[in-house]
Short mmCIF file of the C-alpha atoms (twelve columns), coordinates in Angstrom:
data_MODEL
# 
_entry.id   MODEL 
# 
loop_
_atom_site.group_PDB 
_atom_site.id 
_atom_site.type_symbol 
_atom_site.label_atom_id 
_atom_site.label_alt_id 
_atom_site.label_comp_id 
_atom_site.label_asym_id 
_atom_site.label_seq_id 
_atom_site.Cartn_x 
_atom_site.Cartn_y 
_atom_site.Cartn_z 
_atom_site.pdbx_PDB_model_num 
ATOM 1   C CA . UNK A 1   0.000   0.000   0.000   1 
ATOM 2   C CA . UNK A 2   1.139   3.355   0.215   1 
ATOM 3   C CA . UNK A 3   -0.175  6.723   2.061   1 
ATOM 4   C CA . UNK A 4   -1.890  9.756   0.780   1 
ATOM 5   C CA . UNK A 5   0.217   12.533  0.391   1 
ATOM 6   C CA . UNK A 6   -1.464  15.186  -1.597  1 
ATOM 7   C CA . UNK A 7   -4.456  17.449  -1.093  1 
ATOM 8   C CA . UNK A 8   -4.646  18.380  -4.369  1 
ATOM 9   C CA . UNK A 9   -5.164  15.377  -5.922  1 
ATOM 10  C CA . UNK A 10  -7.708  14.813  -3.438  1 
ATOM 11  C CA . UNK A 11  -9.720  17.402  -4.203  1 
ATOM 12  C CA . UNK A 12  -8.991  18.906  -0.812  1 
ATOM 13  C CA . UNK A 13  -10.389 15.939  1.282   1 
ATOM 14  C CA . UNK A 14  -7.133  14.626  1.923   1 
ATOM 15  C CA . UNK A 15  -7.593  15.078  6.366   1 
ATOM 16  C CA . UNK A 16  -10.883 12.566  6.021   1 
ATOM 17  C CA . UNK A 17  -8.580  10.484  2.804   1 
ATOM 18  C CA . UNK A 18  -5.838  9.702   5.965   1 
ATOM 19  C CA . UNK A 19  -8.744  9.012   8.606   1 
ATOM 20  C CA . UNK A 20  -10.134 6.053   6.927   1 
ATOM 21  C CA . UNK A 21  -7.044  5.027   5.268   1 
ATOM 22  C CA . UNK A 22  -5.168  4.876   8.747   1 
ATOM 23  C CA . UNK A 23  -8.274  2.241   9.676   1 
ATOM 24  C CA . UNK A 24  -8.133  0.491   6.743   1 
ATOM 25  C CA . UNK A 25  -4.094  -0.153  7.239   1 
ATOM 26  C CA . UNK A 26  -5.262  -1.210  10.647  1 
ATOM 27  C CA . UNK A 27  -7.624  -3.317  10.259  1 
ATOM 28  C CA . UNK A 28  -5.288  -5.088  7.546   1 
ATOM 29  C CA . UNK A 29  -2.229  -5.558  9.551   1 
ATOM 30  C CA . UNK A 30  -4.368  -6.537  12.435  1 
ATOM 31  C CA . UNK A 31  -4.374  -9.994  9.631   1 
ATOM 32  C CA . UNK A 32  -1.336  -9.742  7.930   1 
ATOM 33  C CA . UNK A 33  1.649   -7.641  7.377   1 
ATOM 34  C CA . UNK A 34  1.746   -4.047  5.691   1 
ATOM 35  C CA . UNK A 35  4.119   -2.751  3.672   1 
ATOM 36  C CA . UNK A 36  3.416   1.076   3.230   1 
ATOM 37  C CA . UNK A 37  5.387   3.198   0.921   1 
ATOM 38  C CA . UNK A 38  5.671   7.246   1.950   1 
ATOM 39  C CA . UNK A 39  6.428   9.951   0.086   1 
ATOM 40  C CA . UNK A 40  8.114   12.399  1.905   1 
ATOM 41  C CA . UNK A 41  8.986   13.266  5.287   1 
ATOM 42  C CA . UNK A 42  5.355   14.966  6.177   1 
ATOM 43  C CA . UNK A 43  3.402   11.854  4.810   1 
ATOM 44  C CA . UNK A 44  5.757   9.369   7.057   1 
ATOM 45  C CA . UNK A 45  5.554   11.396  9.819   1 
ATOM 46  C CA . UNK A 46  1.693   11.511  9.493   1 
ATOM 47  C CA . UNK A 47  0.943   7.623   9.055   1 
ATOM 48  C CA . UNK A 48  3.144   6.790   11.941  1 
ATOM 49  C CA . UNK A 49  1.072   8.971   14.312  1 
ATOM 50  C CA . UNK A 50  -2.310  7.326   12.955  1 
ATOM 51  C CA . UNK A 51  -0.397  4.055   12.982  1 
ATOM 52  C CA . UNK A 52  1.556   3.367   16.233  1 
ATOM 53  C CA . UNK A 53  0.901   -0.160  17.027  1 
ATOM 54  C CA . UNK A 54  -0.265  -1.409  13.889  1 
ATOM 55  C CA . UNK A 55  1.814   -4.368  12.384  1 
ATOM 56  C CA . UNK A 56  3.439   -1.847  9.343   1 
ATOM 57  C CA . UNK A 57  6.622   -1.425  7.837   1 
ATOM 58  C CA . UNK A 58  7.467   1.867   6.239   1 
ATOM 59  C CA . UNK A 59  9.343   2.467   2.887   1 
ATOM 60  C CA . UNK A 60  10.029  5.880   1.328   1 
ATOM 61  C CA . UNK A 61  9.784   6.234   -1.920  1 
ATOM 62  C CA . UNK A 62  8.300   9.186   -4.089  1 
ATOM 63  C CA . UNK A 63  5.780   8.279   -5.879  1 
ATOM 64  C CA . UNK A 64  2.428   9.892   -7.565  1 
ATOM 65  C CA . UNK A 65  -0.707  8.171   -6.389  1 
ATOM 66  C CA . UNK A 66  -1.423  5.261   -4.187  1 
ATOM 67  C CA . UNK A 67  -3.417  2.848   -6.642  1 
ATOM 68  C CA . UNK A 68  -1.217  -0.224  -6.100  1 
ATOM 69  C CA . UNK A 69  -3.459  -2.324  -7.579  1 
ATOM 70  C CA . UNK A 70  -2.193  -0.842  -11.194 1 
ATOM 71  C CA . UNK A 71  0.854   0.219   -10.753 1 
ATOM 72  C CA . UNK A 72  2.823   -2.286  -8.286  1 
ATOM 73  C CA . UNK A 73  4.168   -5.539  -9.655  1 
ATOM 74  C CA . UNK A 74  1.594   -8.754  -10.147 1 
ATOM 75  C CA . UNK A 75  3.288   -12.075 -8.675  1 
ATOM 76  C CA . UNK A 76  3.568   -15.101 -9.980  1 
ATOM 77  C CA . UNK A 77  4.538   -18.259 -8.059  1 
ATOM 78  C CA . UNK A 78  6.208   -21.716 -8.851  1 
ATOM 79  C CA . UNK A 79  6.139   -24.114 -6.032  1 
ATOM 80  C CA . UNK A 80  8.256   -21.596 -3.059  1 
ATOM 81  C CA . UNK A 81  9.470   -19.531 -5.935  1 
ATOM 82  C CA . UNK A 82  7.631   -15.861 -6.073  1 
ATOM 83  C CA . UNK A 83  8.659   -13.753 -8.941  1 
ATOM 84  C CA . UNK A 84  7.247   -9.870  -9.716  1 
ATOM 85  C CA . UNK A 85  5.689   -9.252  -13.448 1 
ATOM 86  C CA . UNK A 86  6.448   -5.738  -14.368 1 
ATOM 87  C CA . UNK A 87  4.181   -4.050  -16.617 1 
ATOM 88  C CA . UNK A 88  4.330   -0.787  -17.791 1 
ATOM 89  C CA . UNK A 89  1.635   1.571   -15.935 1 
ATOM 90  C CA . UNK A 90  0.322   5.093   -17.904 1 
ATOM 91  C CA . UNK A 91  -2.109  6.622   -15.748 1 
ATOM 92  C CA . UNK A 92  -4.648  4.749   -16.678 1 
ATOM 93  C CA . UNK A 93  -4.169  5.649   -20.468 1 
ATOM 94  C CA . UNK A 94  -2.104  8.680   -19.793 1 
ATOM 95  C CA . UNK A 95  -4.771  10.463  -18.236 1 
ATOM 96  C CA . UNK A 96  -2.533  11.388  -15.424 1 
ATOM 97  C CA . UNK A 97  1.084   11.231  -13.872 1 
ATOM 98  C CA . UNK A 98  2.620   8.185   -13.526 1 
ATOM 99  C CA . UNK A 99  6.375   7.993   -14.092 1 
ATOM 100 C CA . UNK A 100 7.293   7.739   -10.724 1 
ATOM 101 C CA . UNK A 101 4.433   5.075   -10.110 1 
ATOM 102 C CA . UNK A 102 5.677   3.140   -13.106 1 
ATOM 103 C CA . UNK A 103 9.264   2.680   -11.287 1 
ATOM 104 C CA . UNK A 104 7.587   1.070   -8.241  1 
ATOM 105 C CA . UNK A 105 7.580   -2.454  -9.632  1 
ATOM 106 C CA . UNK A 106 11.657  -1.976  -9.603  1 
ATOM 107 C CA . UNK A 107 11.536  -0.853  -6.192  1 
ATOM 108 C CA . UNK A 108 9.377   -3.812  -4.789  1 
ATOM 109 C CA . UNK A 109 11.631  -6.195  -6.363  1 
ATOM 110 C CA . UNK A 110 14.621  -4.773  -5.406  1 
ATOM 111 C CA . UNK A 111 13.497  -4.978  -2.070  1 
ATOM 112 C CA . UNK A 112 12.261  -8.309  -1.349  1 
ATOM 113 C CA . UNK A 113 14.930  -9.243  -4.004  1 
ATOM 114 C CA . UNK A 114 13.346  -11.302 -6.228  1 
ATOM 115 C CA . UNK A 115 13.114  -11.835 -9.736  1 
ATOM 116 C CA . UNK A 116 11.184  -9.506  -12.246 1 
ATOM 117 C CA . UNK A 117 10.065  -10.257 -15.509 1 
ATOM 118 C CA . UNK A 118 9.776   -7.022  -17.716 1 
ATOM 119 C CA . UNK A 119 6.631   -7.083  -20.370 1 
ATOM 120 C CA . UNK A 120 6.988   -4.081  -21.649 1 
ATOM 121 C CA . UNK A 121 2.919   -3.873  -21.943 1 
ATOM 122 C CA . UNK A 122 0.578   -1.638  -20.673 1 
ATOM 123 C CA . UNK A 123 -1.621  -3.414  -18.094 1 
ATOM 124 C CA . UNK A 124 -3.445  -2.631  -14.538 1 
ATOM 125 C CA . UNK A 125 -4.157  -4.955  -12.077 1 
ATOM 126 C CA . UNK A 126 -7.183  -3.671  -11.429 1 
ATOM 127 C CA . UNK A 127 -8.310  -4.510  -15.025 1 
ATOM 128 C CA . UNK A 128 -7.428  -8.339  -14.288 1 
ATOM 129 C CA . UNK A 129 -9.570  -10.762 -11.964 1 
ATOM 130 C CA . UNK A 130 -8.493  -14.130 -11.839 1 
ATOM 131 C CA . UNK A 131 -9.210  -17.430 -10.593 1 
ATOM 132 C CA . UNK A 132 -6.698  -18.913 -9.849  1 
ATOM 133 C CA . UNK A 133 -7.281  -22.020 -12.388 1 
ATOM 134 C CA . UNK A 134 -6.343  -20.296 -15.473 1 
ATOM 135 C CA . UNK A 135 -9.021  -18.176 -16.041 1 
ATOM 136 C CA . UNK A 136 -9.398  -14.610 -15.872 1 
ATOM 137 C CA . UNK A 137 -12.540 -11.860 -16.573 1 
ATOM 138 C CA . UNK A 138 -11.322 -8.049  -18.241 1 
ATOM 139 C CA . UNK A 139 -13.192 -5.194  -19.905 1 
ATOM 140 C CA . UNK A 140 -12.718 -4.697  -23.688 1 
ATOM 141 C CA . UNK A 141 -13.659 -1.031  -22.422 1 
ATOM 142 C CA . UNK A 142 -10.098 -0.864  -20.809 1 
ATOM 143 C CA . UNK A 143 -8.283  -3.116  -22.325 1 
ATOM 144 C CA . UNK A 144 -8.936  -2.173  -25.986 1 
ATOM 145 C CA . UNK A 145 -8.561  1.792   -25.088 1 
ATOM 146 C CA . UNK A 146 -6.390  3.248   -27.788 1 
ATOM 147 C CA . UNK A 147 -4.211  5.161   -25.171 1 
ATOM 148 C CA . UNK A 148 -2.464  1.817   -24.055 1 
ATOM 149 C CA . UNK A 149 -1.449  -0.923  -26.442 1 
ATOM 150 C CA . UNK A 150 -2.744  0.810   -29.832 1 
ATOM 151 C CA . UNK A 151 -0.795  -1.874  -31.597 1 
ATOM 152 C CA . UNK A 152 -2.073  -5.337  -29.716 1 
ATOM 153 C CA . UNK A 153 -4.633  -6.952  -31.011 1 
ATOM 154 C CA . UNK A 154 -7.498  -9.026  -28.583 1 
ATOM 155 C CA . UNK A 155 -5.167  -12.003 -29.226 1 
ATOM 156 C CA . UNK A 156 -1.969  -10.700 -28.624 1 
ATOM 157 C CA . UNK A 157 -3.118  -9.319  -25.070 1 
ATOM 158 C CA . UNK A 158 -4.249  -12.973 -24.444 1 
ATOM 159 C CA . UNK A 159 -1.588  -14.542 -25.290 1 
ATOM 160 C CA . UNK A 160 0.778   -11.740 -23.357 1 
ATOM 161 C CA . UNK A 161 -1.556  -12.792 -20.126 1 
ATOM 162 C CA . UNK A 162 -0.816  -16.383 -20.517 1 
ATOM 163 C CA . UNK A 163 2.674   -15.826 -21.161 1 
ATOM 164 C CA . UNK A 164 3.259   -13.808 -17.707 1 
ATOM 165 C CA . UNK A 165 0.415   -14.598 -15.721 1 
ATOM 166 C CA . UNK A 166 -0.175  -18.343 -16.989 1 
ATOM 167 C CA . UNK A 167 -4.233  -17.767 -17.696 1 
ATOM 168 C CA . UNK A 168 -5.412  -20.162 -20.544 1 
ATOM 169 C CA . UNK A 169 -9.014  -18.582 -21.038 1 
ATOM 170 C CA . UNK A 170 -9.919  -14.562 -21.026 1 
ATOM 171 C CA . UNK A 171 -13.667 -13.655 -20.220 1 
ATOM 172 C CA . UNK A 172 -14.501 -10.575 -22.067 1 
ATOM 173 C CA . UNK A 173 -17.078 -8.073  -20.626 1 
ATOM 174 C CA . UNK A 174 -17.477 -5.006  -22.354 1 
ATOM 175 C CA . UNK A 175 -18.247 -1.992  -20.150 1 
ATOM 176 C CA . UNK A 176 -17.492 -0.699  -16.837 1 
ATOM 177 C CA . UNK A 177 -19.284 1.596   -14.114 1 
ATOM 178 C CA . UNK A 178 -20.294 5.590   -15.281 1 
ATOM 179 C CA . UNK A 179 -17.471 7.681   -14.077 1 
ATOM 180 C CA . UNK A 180 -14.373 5.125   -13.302 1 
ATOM 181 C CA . UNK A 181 -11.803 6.810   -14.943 1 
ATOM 182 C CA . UNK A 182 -9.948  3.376   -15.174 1 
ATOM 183 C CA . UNK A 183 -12.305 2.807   -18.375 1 
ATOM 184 C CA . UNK A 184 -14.053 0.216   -16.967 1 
ATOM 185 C CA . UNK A 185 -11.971 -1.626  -14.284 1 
ATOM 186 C CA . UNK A 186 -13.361 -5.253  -13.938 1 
ATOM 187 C CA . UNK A 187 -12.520 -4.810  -10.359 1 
ATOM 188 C CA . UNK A 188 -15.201 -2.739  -9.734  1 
ATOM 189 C CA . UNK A 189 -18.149 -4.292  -10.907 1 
ATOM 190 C CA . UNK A 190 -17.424 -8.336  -10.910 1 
ATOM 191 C CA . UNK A 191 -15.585 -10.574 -8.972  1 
ATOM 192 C CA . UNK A 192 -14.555 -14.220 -8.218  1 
ATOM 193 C CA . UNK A 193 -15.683 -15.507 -5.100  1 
ATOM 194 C CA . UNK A 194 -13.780 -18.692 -6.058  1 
ATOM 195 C CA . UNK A 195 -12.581 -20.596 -8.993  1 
ATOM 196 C CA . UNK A 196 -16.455 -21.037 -10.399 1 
ATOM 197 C CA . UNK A 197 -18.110 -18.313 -8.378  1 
ATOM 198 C CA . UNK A 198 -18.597 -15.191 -9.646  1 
ATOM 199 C CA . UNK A 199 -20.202 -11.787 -8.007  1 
ATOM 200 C CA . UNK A 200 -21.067 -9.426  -10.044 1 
ATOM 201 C CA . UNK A 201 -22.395 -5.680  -9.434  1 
ATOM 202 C CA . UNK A 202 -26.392 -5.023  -10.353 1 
ATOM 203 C CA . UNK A 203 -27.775 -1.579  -10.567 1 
ATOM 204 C CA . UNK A 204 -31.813 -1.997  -9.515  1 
ATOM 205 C CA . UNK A 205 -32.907 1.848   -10.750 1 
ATOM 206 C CA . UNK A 206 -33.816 1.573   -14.376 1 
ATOM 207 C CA . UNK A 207 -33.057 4.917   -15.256 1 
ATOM 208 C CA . UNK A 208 -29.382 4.879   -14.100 1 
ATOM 209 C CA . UNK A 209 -26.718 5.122   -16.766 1 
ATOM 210 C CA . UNK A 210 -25.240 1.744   -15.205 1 
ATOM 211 C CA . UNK A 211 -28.392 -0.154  -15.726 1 
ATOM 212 C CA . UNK A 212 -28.152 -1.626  -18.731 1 
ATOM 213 C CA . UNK A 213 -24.318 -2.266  -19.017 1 
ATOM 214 C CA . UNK A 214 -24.516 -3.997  -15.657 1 
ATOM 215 C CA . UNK A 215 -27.662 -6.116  -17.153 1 
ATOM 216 C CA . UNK A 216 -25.472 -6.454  -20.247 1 
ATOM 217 C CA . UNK A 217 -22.499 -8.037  -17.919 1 
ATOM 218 C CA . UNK A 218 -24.786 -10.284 -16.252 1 
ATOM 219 C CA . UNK A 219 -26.329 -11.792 -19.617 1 
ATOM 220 C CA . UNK A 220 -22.575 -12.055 -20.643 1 
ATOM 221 C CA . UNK A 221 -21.657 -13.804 -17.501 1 
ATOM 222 C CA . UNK A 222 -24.370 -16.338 -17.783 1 
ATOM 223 C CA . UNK A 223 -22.323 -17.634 -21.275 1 
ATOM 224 C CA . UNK A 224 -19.376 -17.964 -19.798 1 
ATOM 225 C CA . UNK A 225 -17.520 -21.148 -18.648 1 
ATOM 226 C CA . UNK A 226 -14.273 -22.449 -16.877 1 
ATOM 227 C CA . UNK A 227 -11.458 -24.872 -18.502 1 
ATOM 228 C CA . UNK A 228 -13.449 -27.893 -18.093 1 
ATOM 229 C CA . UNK A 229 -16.361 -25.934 -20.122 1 
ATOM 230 C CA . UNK A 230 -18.757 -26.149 -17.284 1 
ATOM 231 C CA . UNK A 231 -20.481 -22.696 -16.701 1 
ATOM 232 C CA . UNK A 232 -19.872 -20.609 -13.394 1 
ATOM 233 C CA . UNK A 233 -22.326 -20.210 -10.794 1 
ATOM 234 C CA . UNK A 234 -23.278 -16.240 -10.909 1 
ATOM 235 C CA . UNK A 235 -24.335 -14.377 -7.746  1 
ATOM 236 C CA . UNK A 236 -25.501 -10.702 -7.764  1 
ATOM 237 C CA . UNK A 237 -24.304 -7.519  -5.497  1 
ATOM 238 C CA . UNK A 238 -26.177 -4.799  -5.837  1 
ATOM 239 C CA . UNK A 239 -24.513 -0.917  -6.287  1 
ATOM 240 C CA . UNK A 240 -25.121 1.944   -3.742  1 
ATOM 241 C CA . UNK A 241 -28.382 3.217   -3.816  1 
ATOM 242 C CA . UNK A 242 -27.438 6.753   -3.815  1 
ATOM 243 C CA . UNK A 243 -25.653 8.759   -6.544  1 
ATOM 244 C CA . UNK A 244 -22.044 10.176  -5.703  1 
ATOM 245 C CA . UNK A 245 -20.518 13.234  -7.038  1 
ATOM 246 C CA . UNK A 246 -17.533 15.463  -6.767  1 
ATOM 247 C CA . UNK A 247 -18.060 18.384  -4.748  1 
ATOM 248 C CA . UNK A 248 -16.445 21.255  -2.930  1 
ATOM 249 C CA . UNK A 249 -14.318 24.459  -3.927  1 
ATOM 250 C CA . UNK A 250 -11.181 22.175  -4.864  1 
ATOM 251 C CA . UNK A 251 -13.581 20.095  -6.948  1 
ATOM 252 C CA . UNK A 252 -14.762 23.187  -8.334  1 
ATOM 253 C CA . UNK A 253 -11.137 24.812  -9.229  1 
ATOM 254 C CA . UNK A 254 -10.406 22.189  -10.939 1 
ATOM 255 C CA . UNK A 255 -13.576 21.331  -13.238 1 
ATOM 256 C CA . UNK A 256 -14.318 18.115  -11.704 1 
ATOM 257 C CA . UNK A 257 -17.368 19.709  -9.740  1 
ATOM 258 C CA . UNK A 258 -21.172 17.541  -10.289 1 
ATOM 259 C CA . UNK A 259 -18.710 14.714  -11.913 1 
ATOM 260 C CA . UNK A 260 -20.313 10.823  -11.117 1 
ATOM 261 C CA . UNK A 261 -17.719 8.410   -8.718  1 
ATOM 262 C CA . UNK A 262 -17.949 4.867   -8.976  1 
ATOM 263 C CA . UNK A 263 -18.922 3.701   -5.403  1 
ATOM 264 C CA . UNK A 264 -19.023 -0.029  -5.209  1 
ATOM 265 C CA . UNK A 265 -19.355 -3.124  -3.190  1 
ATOM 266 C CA . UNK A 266 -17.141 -5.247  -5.204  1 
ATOM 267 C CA . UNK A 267 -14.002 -3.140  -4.895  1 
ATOM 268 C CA . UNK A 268 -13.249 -5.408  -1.566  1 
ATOM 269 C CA . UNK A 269 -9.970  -6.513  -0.435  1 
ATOM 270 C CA . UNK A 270 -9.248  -10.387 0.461   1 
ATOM 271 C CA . UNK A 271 -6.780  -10.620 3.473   1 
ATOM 272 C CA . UNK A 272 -5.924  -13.381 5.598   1 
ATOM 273 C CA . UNK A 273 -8.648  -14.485 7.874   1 
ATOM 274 C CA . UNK A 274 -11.086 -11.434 5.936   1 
ATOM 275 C CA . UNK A 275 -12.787 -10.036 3.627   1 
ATOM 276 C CA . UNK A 276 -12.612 -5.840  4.278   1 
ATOM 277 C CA . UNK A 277 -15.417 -4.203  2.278   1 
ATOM 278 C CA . UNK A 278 -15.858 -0.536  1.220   1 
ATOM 279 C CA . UNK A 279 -19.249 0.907   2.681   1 
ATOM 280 C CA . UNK A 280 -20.481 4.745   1.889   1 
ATOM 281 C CA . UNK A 281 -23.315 5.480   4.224   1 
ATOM 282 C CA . UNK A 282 -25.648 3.783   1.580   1 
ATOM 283 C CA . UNK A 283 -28.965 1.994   2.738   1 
ATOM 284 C CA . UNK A 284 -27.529 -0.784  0.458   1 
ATOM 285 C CA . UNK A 285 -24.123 -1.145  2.957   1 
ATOM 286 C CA . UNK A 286 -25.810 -3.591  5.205   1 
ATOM 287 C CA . UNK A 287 -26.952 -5.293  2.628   1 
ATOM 288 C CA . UNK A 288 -24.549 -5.656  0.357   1 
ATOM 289 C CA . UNK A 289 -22.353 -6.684  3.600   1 
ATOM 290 C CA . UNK A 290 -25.070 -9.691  4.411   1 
ATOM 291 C CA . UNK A 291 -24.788 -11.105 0.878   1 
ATOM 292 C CA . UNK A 292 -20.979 -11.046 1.121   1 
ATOM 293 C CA . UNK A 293 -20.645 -12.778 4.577   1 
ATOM 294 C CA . UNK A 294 -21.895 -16.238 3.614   1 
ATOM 295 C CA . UNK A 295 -19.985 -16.377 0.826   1 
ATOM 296 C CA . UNK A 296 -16.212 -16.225 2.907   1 
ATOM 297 C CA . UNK A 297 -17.127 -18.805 5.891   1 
ATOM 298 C CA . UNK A 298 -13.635 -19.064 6.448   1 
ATOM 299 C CA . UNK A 299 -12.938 -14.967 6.419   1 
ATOM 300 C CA . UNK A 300 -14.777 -12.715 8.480   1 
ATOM 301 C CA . UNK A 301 -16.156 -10.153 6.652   1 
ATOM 302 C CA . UNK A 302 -15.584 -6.430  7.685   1 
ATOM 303 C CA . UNK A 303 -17.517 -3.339  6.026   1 
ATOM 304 C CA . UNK A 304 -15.776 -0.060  6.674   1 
ATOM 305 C CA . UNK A 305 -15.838 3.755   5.458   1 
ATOM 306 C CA . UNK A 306 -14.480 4.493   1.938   1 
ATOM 307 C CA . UNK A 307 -16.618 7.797   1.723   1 
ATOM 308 C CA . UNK A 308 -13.506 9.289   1.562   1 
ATOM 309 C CA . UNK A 309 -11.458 7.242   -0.361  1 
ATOM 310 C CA . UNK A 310 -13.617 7.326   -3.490  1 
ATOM 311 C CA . UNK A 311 -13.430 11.192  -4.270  1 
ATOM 312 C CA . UNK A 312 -9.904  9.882   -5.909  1 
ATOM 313 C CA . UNK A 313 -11.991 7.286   -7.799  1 
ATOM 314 C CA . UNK A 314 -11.411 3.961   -6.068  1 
ATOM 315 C CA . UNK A 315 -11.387 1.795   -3.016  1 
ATOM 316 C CA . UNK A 316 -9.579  -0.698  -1.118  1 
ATOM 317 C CA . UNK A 317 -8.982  -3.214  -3.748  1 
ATOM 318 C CA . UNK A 318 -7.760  -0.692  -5.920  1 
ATOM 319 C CA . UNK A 319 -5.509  0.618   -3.058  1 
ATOM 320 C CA . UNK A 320 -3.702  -2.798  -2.101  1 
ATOM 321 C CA . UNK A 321 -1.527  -5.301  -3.666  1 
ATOM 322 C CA . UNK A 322 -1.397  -8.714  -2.377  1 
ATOM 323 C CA . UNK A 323 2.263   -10.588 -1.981  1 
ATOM 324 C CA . UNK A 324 1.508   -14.572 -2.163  1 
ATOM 325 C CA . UNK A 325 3.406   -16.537 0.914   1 
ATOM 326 C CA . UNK A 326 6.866   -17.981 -0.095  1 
ATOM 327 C CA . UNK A 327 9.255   -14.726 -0.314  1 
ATOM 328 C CA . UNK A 328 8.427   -12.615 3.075   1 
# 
């Protein structure tokens, strides 16, 4: 993970960004260990405070944003081996800064010194959700956007995935949520629950934009099937009920005033021993929360505040990379 740092980019809600970061780092390390990369002196100084006690250890490094989920390595794994796939990050199709973001790959590797394999591809982890047998579900809507591998065709992507990641079979949705800047992140909308479960996001008001693309995904999803060509068992997790937007004078400055977020349930982070889920003072928190809990009997499942969090556009998947056990 790594720590807020800049007000700016947080359209000035940066002070409540830290608050429910510094819980969700918490809550995290009170299951497994944190590594947190700072920025600067200021943004050290400030997690520690919020942190004292919690099971974290620090790393400075400058850096733009804290989406690790796209721009820190993916691992692979054979037997005790873990190795770190680089690939090249953009800003989400050079939408924003990213060149220091791009160079954290490196620095994870160098650190837990381990091996790194170099694609040379543009591709976020956020736009990946696998299964761990071989199969993974993607966007076209991000994954076909001209501003990151204008050259690749559908196949060549697939057969890049299977070359670094080892997945045999891509599931192609088309569209993402209104408003995710990622183009369409599959991380946000559907999910495996495990390797022939799937969750995927359902918007119930008919005249929402997200309506019929989340209809569209779950007609798509009810095609699909694993390796063995059996199909997948499809569960449904309803969006928040009410409409977020930008607001406030730094939204204003800036242009981004009145623009839609993506607030969703299936942006949630799998630890060890839980399942931590972003809530937003929704009446569909509770019970998105109750459909997850069944579903992890082996997890406990944890709902906390990312009202916060997604002014910058994501959540706590999108703000954590897992490490697989074998290279501590």
């Amino acid at each position: 993970m790594a720590f807020p740092a800049d007000n700016t980019e947080w359209l000035g809600h940066l002070e409540a960004v830290r608050e429910e970061f510094a819980v969700l780092i918490k809550t995290i390390s009170s299951f497994e260990l944190v590594n947190l990369i700072v920025r600067d002196e200021e943004t050290e100084a400030d997690a520690r405070g919020r942190l004292e006690g919690a099971n974290v250890v620090f790393h400075r490094f400058v850096h733009n944003d804290v989406w690790l989920r796209d721009c820190a390595p993916l691992f692979v794994v054979k037997g005790a081996e873990v190795a770190a796939v680089d690939w090249e990050f953009n800003g989400w199709g050079m939408k924003f800064d990213s060149a220091l973001d791009n160079k954290i790959p490196d620095f994870v590797a160098d650190y837990l010194e381990m091996p790194v394999f170099k694609t040379g591809i543009v591709m976020e982890g956020g736009s990946l959700e696998v299964n761990g047998a071989g199969v993974a579900l993607t966007t076209r809507q991000c994954l076909h956007s001209k501003f990151r591998n204008p050259n690749l065709a559908e196949s060549d992507l697939e057969q890049a995935l299977n070359d670094y990641l080892g997945i045999k079979k891509i599931l192609w949705l088309e569209n993402g949520l209104e408003g995710d800047h990622t183009d369409g992140h599959i991380d946000t909308i559907t999910r495996f629950i495990d390797e022939n479960t799937i969750i995927t996001s359902v918007c119930e008001d008919r005249s929402d934009a997200n309506f019929q693309t989340m209809q569209d995904n779950l007609e798509r999803l009810k095609t699909f099937t694993n390796l063995d060509g059996q199909p997948f068992q499809i569960l449904e997790l309803p969006l928040p009920q009410n409409r977020l937007e930008h607001v406030g004078e730094v939204a204003r400055a800036s242009g981004m005033f009145g623009e839609r977020l993506p607030p969703t349930y299936a942006n949630f982070y799998i630890a060890n021993g839980a399942v931590i889920v972003p809530t937003y003072n929704d009446p569909n928190d509770q019970r998105a929360l109750e459909i997850l809990t069944p579903l992890f009997p082996t997890r406990q499942v944890i709902g906390l505040s990312s009202r916060a969090i997604i002014n910058g556009g994501g959540s706590f998947h999108c703000v954590t990379q897992q490490q697989p056990v074998g290279k501590l």
